[in-house]
C-alpha positions in Angstrom: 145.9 73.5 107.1 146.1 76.8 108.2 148.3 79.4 106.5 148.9 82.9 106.6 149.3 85.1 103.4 150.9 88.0 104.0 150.9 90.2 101.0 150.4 89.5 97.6 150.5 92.3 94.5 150.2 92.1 91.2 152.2 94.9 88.7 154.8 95.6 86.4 158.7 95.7 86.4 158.9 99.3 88.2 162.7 99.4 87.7 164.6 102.5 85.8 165.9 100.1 83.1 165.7 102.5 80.2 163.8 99.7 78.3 160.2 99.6 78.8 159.4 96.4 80.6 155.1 95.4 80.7 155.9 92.3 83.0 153.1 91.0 85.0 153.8 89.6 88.5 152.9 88.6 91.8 154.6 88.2 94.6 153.9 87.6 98.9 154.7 86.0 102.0 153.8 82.6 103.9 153.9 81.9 107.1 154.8 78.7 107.1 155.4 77.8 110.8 155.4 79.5 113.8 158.0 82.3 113.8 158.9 81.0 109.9 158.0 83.2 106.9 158.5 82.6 103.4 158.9 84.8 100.3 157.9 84.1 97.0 158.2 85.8 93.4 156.2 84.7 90.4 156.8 86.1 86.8 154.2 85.5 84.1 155.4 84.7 80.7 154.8 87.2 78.6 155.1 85.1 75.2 151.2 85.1 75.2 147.8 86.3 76.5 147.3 82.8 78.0 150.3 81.9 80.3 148.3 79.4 81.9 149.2 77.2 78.3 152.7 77.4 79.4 154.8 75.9 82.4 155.5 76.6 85.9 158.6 76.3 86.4 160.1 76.8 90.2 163.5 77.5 91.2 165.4 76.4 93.7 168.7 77.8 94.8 171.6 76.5 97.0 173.7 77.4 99.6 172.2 76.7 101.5 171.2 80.3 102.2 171.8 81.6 98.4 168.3 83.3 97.7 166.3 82.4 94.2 164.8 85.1 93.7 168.2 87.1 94.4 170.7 85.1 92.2 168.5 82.6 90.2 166.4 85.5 89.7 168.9 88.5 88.4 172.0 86.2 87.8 170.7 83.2 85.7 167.1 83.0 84.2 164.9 85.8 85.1 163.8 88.7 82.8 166.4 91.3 84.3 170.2 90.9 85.1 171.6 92.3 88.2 172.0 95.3 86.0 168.5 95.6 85.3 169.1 95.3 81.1 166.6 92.9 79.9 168.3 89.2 79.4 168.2 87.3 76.0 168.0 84.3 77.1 165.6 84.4 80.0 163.4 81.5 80.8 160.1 83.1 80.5 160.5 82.9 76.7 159.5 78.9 77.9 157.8 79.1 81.3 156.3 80.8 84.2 158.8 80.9 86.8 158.3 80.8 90.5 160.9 81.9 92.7 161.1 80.9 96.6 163.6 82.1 99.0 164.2 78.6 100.5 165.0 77.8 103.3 163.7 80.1 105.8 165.9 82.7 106.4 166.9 83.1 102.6 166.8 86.1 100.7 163.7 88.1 101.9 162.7 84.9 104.1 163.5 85.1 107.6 162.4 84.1 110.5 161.3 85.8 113.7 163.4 83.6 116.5 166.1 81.6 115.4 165.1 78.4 116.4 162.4 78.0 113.7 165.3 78.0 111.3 165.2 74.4 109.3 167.5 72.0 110.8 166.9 68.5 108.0 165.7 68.3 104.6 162.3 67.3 105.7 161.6 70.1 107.5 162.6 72.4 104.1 160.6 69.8 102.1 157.7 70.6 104.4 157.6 74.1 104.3 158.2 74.4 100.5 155.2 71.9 100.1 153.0 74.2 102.9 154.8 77.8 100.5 153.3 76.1 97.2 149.9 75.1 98.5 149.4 79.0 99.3 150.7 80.0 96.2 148.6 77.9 94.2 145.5 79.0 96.1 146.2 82.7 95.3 146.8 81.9 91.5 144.4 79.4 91.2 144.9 79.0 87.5 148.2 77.4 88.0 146.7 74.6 89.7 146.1 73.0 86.4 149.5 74.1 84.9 152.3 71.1 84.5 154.6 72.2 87.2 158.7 71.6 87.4 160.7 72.2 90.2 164.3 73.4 88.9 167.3 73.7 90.9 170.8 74.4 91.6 173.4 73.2 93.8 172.2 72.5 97.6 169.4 73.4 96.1 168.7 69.6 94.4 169.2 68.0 97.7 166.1 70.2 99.0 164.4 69.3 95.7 164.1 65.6 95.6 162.3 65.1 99.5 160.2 68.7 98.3 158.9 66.2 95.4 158.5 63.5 97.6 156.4 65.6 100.0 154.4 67.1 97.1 154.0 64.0 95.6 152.5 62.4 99.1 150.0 65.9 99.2 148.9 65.2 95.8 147.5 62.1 96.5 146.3 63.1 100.1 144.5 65.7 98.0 145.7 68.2 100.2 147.4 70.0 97.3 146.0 70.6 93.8 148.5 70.7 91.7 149.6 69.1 88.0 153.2 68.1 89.0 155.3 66.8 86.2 159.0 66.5 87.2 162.2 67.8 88.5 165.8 68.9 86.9 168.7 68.6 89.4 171.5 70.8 88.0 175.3 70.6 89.7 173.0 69.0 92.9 174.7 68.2 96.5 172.8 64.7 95.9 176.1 62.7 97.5 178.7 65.0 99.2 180.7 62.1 99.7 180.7 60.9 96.3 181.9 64.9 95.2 184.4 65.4 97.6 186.1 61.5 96.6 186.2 62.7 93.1 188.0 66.0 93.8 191.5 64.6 94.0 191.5 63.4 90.7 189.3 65.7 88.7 191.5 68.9 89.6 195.4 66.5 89.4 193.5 65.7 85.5 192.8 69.6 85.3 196.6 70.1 86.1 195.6 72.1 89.5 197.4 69.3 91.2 200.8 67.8 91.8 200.9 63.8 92.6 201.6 64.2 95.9 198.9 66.7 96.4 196.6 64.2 94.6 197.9 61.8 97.3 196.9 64.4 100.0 193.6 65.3 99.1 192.3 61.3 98.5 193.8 60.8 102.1 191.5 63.7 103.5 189.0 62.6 101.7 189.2 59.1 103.6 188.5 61.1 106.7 185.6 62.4 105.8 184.5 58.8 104.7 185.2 57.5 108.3 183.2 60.6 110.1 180.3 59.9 107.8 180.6 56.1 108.4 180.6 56.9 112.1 177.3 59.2 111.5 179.6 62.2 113.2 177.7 64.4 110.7 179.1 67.7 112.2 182.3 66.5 112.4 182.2 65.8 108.5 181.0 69.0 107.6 183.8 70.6 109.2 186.3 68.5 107.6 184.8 69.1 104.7 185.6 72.8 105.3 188.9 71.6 106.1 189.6 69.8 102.9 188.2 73.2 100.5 191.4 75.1 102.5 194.1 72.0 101.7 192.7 72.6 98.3 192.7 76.3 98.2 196.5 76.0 99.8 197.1 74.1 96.3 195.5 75.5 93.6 196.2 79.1 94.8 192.3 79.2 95.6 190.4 77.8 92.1 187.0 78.6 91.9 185.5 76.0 93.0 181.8 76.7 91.0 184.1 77.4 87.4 187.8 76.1 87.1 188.5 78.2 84.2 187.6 81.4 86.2 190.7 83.7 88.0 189.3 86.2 89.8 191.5 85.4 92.5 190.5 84.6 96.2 187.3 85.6 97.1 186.6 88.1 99.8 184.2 88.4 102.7 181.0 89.1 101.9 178.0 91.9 103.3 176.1 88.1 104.0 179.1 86.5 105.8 178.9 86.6 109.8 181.0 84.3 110.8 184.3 84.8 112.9 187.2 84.2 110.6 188.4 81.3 113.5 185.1 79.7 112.8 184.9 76.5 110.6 182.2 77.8 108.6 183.4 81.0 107.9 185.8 79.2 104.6 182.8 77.7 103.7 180.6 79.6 103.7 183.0 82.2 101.9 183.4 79.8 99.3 179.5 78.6 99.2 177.3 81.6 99.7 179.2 84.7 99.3 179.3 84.0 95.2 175.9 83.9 94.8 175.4 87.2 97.8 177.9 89.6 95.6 178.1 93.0 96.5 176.5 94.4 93.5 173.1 92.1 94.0 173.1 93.1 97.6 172.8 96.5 96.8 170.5 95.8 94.3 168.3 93.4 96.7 168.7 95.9 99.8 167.5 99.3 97.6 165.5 99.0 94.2 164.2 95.8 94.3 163.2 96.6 97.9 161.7 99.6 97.4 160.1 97.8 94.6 158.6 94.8 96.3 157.6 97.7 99.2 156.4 94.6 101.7 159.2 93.4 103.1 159.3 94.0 106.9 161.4 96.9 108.0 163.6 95.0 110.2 164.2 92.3 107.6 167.3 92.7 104.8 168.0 90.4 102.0 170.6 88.0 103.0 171.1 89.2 106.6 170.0 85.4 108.1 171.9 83.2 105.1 174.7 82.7 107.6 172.2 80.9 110.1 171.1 79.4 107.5 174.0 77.9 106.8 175.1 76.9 110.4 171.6 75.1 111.0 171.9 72.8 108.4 175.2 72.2 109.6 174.7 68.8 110.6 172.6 67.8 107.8 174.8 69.3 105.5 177.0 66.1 104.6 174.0 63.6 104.2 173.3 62.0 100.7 170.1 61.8 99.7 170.6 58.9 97.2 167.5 57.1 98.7 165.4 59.9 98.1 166.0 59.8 94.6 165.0 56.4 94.4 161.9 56.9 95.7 160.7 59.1 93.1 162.4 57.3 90.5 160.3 54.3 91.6 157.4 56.0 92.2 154.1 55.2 90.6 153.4 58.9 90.1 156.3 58.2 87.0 158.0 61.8 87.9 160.5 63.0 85.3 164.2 63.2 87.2 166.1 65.0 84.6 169.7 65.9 86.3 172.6 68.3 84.4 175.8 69.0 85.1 178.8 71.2 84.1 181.5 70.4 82.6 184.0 73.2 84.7 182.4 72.8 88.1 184.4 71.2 91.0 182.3 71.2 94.3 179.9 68.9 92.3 182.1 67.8 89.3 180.5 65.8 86.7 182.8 62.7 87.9 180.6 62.6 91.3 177.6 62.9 89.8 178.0 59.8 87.5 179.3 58.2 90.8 176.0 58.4 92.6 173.8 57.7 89.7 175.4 54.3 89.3 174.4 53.8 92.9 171.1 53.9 92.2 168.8 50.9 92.9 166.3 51.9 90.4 165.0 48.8 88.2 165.8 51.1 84.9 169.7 52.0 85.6 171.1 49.2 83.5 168.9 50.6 80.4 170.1 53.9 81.8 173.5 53.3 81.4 173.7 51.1 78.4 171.9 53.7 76.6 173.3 55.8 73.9 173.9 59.8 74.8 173.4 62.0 72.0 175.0 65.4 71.2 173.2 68.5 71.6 173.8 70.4 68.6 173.0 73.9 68.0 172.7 75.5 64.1 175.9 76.8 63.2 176.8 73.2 64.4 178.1 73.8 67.8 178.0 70.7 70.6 176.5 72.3 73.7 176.4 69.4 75.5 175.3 65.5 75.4 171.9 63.9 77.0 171.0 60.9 77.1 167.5 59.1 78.4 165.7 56.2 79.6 162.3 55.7 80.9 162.3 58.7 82.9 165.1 59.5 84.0 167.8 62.2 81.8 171.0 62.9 82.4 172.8 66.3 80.7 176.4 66.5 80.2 176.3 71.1 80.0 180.0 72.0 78.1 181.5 75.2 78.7 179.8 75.9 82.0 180.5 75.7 85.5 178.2 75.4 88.7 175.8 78.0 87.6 174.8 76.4 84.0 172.0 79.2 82.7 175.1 81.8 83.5 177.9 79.6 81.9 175.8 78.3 79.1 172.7 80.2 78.5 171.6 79.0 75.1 172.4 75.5 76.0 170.4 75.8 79.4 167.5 76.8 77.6 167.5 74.3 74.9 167.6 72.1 77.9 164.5 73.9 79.6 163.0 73.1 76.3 164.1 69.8 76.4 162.7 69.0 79.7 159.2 70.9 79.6 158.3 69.4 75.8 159.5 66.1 76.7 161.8 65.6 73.6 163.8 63.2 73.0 
């Protein structure tokens, strides 16, 4: 296998925080196919000497386009928020974490001709398995490490054939590497089962009149019959379609947290496409939250000038609209089967999934939807189990989980799409939960 590492340094959080941060990192490039090139961003835990005692934890965002190592990075768990103050509740106080701007063309990704972007979730699952195998051989001393992959959004969808294709490697032996499970949070597992659970979820929510609710289950049919038809491209488009009905509605409700009113969203610095184009509403509504101006700026100057190895004609977030539009007619596909697999799988991977209690584009009601079409020989246990509150010391419910064999399923309250944002504390009791293996 022959890979090309591009840079890799190891330092300290160089930022002008005002709080002096001793964080040890490492960070590089792979060049995973011809004209492809990844970019990767590891922090150490700094809760002792010997991090190698801890987790890896990757992260995996959505989008797809939205960059890890960007949003997951200074949005959700890393040690700095976009504002550079140290966070509380970062997840280094449990594990290493390993961000990858995924797919190519993410983030500080790119790609040097556009038709090396990723069009299928094979491809992605490829290259992410090729990005760790580099990754591991320049931190060797991770190879031994239990490893998680963590994700978020469009960014489960990638996950589950990424830990199929690592799982295959492992036992090639053409990756080293002690891989223990994967959390799916708010995933785009079953776009169809999300977008038939719409209608109801926001009429419940009183976002919706009955004959809207009437309106929105009818265009959800259509989307049923495109998919039926395998017109994959003509789904995703209707699917576009259906967010404007809805946004016509609800006067534009967030679609990642109900309970938010910021108003309608505007166009983005990351945004490219021609307002007449059917993936300019979608995209505004699925990229442009997690591109905001103030991480752009961020992205494009400090961290840049940080990182000081990112090509000069390559900007953070400048090919997420490509991105986007590659996967365009992979974009609707379930990956139900895929979860399966692993769930069947003799390697006996942990599939933990969470979900939040305010998001709509991948509601909890969908998510319970698709899990009960599972084939797996444990669902009936699954579901006839007991969940069981998660309750914090001043007696607060953060959420519910409940477990069988191995396969966990978190009910996150008070948060929307982006749990660790929503619901810090609970999100990492949940990290905790996961990486310990309590019940």
């Amino acid at each position: 296998m022959q890979l090309l590492l591009l840079s890799v340094l190891l330092g300290f959080c160089g930022l002008s925080t005002g709080v002096p941060v001793q964080q040890k990192e490492a960070w590089g490039y792979v060049n995973v196919r011809k004209d492809a090139y990844m970019f990767w961003w590891l922090y150490y835990t700094n809760q002792t000497e010997d991090y190698t005692s801890y987790p890896l934890v990757i992260w995996l965002q959505g989008g797809p386009g939205s960059s890890s190592t960007g949003y997951g990075n200074f949005m959700e768990i890393g040690p700095l928020d976009v504002y550079l103050n140290p966070r509380n509740n970062t997840w280094l106080k449990k594990a290493n974490l390993l961000f990858i701007d995924n797919p190519v063309g993410t983030g500080f990704s790119y790609v040097t001709n556009k038709s090396a972007l990723a069009r299928n979730n094979k491809q992605i699952a490829q290259d992410l398995t090729v990005t760790l195998y580099s990754i591991l051989d320049t931190v060797p001393e991770f190879q031994k490490t239990p490893l998680y992959i963590f994700s978020e959004s469009y960014g489960g969808k990638m996950t589950v054939d990424f830990a199929l294709a690592l799982i295959q490697a492992i036992k090639s032996k053409n990756i080293t590497c002690n891989f223990k499970g994967i959390a799916l949070g708010d995933s785009w597992i079953s776009p169809l089962d999300s977008v038939y659970s719409w209608a109801n979820y926001l009429y419940i929510n009183s976002l919706l009149d009955k004959n809207e609710l009437i309106s929105v289950t009818d265009f959800a049919y259509k989307i049923k019959v495109s998919l039926m038809k395998k017109q994959y491209k003509q789904a995703t488009e209707q699917f576009s379609e259906m967010q404007n009905l809805i946004g016509n509605y609800t006067n534009d409700v967030d679609w990642y947290n109900i309970l938010k009113d910021e108003g309608p969203l505007k166009n983005c610095s990351t945004n490219k496409f021609a307002k007449t184009s059917p993936m300019y509403g979608m995209f505004r509504r699925l990229v442009d939250p997690f591109n905001g101006d103030t991480l752009y700026d961020l992205m494009n100057g400090k961290i840049r000038q940080k990182l000081h190895d990112i090509p000069k004609n390559v900007s953070w977030g400048g090919q997420a609209s490509d991105v986007f539009e590659a996967l365009s007619e992979d974009f609707m596909k379930d990956v139900i089967s895929s979860v399966d697999t692993l769930l069947a799988n003799e390697s006996y991977i942990d599939v933990n999934i969470y979900t939040g209690q305010l998001d709509l584009i991948v509601d909890t009601a969908g998510t319970l939807n698709w899990i009960e079409k599972l084939r797996w020989g444990g669902l009936k246990g699954f579901l006839t189990s007991s969940k069981k509150p998660i309750v914090f010391p001043e007696n607060r419910t953060g959420g519910f989980v409940k477990s069988f064999k191995q396969l966990r399923l978190f009910w996150i309250l008070k948060a929307g799409h982006m749990v660790p944002a929503d619901a810090p504390e609970t999100a990492l009791l949940m990290l905790d939960t996961i990486i310990n293996k309590k019940k």
